[in-house]
C-alpha positions in Angstrom: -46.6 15.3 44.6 -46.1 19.0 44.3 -42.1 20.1 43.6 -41.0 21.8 46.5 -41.2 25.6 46.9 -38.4 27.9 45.7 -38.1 28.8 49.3 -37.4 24.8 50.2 -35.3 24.5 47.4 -32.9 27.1 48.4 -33.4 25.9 52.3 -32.2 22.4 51.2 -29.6 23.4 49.1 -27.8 25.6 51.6 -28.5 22.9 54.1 -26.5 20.5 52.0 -23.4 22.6 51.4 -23.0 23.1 55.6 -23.3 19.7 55.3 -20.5 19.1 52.8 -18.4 21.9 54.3 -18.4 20.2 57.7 -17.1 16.5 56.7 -13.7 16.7 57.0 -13.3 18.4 60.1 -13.1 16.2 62.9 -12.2 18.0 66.1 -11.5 14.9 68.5 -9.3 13.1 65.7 -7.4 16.5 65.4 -6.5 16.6 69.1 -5.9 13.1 70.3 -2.4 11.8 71.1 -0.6 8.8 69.7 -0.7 5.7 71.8 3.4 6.3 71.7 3.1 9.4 74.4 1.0 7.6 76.8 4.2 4.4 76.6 6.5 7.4 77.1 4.6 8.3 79.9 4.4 4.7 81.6 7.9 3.6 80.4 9.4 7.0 82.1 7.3 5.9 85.5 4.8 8.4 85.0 7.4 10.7 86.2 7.2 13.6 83.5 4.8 15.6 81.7 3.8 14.3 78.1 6.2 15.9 75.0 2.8 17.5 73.7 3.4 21.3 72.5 2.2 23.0 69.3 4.5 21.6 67.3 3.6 18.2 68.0 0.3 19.1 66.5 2.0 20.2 63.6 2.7 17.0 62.7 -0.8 15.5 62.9 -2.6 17.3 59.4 -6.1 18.7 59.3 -7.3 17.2 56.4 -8.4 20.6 55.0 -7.0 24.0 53.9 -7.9 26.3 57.5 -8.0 29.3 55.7 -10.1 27.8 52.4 -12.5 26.1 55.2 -13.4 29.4 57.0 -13.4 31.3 53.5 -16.1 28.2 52.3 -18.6 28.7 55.3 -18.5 32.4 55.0 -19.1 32.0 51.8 -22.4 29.9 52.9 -23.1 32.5 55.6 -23.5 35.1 53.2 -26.1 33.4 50.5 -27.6 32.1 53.6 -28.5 36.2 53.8 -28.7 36.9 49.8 -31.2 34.0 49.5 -33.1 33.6 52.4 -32.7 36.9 54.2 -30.7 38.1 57.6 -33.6 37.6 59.9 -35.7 34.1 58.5 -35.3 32.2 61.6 -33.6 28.9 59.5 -31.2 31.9 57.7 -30.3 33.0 61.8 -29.9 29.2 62.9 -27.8 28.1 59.6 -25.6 31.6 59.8 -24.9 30.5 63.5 -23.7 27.2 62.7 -21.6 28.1 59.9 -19.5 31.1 62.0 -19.4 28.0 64.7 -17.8 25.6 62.5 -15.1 29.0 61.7 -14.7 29.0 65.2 -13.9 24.9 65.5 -11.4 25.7 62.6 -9.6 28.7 64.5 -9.9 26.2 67.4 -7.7 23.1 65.2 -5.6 25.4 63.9 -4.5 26.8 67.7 -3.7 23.4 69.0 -0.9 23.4 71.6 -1.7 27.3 72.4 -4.0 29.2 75.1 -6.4 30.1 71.8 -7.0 26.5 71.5 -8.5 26.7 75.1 -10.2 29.8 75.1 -11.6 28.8 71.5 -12.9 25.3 73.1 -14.4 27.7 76.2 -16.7 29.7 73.9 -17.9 26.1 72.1 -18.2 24.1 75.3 -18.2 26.2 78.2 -16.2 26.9 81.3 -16.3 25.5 85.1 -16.8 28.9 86.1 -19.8 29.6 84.2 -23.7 29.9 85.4 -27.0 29.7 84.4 -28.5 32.3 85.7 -27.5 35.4 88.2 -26.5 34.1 91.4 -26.7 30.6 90.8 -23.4 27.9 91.5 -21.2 27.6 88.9 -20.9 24.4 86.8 -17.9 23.7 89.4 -19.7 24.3 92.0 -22.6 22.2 91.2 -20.2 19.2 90.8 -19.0 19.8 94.0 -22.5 19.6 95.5 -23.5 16.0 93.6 -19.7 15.1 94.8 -21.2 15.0 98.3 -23.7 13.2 98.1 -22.4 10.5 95.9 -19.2 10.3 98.1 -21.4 8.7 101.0 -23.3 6.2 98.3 -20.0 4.9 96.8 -19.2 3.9 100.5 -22.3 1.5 100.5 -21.1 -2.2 99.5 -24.5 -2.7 98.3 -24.2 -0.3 95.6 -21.2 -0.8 94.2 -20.8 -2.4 90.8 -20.6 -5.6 89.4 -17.2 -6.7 88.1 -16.7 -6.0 84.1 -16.3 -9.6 82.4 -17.9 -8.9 79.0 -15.1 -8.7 76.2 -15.8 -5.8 73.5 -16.6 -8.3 70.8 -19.1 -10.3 72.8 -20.1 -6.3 74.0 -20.6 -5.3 70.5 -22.9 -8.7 69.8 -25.6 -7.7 72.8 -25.2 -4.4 71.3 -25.6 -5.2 67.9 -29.0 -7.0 68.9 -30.5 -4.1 70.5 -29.7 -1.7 67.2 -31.3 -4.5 65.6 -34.2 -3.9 67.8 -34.5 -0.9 68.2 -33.6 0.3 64.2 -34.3 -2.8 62.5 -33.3 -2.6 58.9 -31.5 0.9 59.2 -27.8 -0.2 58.9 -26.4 1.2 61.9 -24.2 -0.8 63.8 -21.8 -2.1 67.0 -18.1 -2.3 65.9 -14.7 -2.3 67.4 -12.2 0.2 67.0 -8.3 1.2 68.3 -8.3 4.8 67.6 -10.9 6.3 70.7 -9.9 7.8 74.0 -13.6 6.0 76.0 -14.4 2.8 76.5 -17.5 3.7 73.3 -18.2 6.5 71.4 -20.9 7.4 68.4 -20.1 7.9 64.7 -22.5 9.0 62.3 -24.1 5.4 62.0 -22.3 3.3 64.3 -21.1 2.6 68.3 -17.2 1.6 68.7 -16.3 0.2 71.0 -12.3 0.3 72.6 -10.7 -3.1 71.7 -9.0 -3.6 75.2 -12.1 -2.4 77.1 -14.5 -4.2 79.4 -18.4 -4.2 80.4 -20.6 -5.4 82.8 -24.4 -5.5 81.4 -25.4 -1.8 83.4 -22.4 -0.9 81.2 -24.2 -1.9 78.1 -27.8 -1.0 78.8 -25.9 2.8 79.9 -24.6 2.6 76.5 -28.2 1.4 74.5 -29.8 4.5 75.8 -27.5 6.9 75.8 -25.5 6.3 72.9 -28.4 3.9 70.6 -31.2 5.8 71.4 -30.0 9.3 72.2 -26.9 9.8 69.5 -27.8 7.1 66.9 -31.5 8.2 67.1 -31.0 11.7 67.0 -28.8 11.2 63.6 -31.1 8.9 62.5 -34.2 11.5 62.8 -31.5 14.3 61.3 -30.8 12.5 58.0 -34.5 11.8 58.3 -35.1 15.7 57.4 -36.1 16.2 54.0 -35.2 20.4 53.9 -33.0 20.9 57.2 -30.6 18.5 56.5 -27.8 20.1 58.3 -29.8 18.9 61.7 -28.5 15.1 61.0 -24.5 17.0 62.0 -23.5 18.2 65.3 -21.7 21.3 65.9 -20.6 22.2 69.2 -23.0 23.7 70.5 -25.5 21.3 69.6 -22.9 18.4 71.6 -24.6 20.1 74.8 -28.2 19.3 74.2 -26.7 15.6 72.8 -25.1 14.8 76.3 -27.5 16.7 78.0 -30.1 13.9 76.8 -28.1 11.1 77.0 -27.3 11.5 80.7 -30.8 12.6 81.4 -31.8 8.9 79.2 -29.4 7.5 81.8 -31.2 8.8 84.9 -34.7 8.2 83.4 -34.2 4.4 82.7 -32.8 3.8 86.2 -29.4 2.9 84.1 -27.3 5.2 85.8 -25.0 4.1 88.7 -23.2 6.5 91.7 -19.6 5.4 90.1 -20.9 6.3 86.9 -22.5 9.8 87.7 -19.1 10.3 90.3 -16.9 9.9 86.6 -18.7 12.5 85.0 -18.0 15.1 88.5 -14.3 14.0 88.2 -14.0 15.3 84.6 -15.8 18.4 85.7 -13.5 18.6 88.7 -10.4 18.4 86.5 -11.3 20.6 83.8 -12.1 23.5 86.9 -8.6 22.3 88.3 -6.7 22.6 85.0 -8.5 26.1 84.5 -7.2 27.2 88.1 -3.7 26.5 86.8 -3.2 22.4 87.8 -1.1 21.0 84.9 -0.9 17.2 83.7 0.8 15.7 86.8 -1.3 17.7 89.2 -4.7 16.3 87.4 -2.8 12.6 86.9 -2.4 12.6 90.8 -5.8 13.7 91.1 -7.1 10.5 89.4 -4.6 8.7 91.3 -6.0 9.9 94.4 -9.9 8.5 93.0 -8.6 4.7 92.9 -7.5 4.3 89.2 -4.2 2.9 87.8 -1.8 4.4 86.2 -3.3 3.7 82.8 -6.6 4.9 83.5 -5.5 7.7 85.3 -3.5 9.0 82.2 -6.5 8.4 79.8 -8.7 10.4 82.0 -6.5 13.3 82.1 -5.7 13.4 78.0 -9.0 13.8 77.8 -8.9 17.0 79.7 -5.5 18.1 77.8 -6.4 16.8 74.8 -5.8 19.8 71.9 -3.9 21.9 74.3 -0.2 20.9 76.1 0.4 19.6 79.2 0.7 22.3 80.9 -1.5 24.6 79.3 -5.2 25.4 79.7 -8.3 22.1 79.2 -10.4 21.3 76.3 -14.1 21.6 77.6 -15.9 19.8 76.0 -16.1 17.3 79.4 -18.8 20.1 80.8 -21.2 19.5 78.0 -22.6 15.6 80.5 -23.4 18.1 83.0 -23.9 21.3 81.9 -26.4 19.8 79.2 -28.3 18.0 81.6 -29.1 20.5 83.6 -30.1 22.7 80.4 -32.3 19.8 79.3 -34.0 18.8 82.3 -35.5 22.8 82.9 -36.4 23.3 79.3 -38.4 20.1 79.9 -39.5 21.1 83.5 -40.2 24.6 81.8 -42.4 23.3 78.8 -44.7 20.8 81.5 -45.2 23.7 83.5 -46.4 26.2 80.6 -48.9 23.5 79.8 -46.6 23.0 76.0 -45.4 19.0 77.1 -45.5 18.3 73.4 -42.6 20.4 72.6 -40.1 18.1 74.6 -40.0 15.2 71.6 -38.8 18.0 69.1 -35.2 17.9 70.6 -35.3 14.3 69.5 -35.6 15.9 65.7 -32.0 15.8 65.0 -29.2 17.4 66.3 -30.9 20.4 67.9 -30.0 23.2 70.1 -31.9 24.5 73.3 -31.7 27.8 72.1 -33.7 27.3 68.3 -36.9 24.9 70.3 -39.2 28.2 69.8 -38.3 28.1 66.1 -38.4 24.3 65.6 -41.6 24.2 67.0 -42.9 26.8 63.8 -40.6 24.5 61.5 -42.5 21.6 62.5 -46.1 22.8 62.2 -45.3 24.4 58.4 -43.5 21.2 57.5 -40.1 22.2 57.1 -38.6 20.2 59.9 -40.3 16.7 59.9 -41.1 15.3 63.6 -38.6 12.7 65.0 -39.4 9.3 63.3 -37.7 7.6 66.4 -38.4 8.3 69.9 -37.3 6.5 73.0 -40.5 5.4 75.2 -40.4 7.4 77.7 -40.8 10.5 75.7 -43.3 9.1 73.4 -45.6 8.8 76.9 -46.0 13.0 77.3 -48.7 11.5 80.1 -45.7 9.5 82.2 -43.2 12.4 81.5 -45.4 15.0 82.3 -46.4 13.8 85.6 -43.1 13.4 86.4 -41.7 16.5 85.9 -44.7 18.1 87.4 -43.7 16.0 90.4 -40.1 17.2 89.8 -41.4 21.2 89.7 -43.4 20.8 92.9 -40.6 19.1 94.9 -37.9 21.9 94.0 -39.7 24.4 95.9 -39.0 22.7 98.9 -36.4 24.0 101.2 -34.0 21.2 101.3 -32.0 22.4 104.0 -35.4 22.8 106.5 -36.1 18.9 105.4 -32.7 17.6 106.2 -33.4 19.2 110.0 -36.9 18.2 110.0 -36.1 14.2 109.2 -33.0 14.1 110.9 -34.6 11.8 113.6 -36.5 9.9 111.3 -32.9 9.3 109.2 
């Protein structure tokens, strides 16, 4: 075999060190809050708002030096330009990742102030943002899909079956489908304490919340979206011989992530109306908390959706999370929806341009909308290697193409003019 170019030897190197650079910094560790405010909080009758201020996050370390962090990813961002130049494509992607990860420091280091917030709005996005001129905002399109799956979680005969399955019995079925799906890989189903959701992916694993329960739609939501969307993903990331750096999420890469998972969801028929009505809430709350509600106002909100106290006051620590509580939401929430509808039109876009074979390349590792055009070039000169894992219904570009041609064709309908048109056949 031929040693690698002096070109993909400095690519791989300066790949590695963003990798280094980025391991200790773990943004939702950073901002959660200790079980002991969320006893406060139900011992006091969920009367109060939580004692969460900046100080609070004072007491909870970083892990890292803030200022010797930023200093070691400019540092990176400017050999990025010494070696490989300012405008090589991989040089523009790598220079934007490593000012990103600057910004998630800034971010951690703000906790508890409105700089956290604004920070996390520049990462993640805002309820009030669009896509394009005159479209609906992100709220606004929440409130739309609100509608509609108000009437459907109305119908008894959609409404979910009851959640008997223990997390350790959870984690076996899952454990089996890993096994499946990656067999011989290592990754893995586990318990955990420490997370805010019922499941969350890790670099090589699914936890699972100790006290949590599923039903089996619960479990075959979290096979495709967190198995073959977030563990594939990082699988086909570390996969990357050169780009290693697409095997770690920043940010802005968390949109396409979610943006595929829930698009898995709807594509395997896994999704549920409850389930897609959670993700509005969480959009709802964050546009709430950014129009000034504060934790109480955004408890009673969940309150007012049918959930207990306990649930109630997980869901809106999630949306307070980093900040106080009274002070401005972390945003990350948006990223389910906002990444969905980013996903779907790139997808829509490419089977309408006649380029259907571009869609498995944001299966390549942790990508980003915004760098396909460039990945596609990376792939063809055999930088970026092509997703060893893909889920099966993006291997079939026949099935997915003929779908979203479907999906292109039916969007040009006036909605409205059909709704009055069947009205006396529904």
């Amino acid at each position: 075999m031929l040693e690698m170019s002096t070109y993909l030897t400095e690519v791989k190197s300066l790949s590695d060190r963003i990798v280094k650079a980025q391991q200790p910094i773990r943004i939702l560790d950073a901002i959660k809050w200790d079980d002991s405010i969320k006893q406060a909080f139900l011992n006091g009758g969920c009367q109060s708002l939580p004692a969460i201020d900046a100080n609070y996050y004072q007491q909870r370390p970083l892990g890292f030096d803030p200022n010797e962090k930023k200093q070691e990813f400019h540092q990176i961002e400017r050999d990025l330009v010494r070696k490989l130049g300012q405008l090589n494509p991989l040089s523009v992607i790598m220079r934007r990742i490593c000012r990103e990860y600057q910004d998630v420091v800034c971010m951690l280091e703000a906790r508890g102030t409105s700089t956290f917030s604004n920070i996390s709005q520049e990462l993640y996005g805002s309820s009030q943002d669009v896509f394009h001129v005159g479209d609906p905002t992100i709220a606004q399109l929440g409130s739309m899909m609100e509608g509609t799956l108000s009437q459907l979680l109305q119908l008894d005969f959609l409404s979910e079956e009851p959640k008997t399955i223990n997390a350790t019995d959870a984690v076996a079925i899952l454990n089996e489908k890993i096994e499946q799906v990656f067999p011989g890989d290592g990754l893995r189903a586990m318990i955990s304490d420490g997370i805010v959701s019922d499941a969350a992916a890790g670099t090589d694993y699914v936890k699972l919340r100790a006290d949590a329960l599923f039903n089996m739609r619960d479990l075959r939501v979290l096979e495709v979206h967190e198995i073959w969307v977030h563990l594939g993903t990082t699988l086909n990331g570390m996969a990357q011989p050169y780009c290693t750096f697409l095997g770690k999420g920043p940010p802005s890469a968390t949109v396409t992530q979610e943006g595929l998972a829930v698009l898995m969801e709807i594509l395997t028929f896994s999704s549920t109306p409850d389930r897609l009505m959670r993700l509005i809430n969480r959009v709802r709350a964050i546009t709430l908390v950014e129009e000034g509600a504060d934790f109480m106002d955004i408890f009673a909100f969940f309150k007012a959706k049918g959930l207990d106290d306990e649930e109630s006051y997980t869901f809106s620590s999630r949306v307070f999370r980093g900040s106080c509580s009274n002070g401005m939401p972390f945003t990350k929430d948006l990223t389910y929806i906002k990444g969905f509808v980013l996903t779907y039109n790139f997808m829509r876009l490419a089977v309408h341009k006649g380029k259907p074979d571009r869609i498995p390349l944001m299966f390549c590792g942790k990508t980003m909308i915004e760098d396909m055009k460039v990945l596609v070039d990376l792939v063809e000169e055999g930088t970026v290697i092509p997703p060893r894992f893909l889920p099966p219904q993006f291997k079939d570009l026949m099935g997915l193409s003929a779908w979203m041609s479907f999906s292109r064709f039916m969007t040009s309908l006036n909605f409205r003019q059909l709704e009055q048109d069947y009205a006396n056949i529904l």
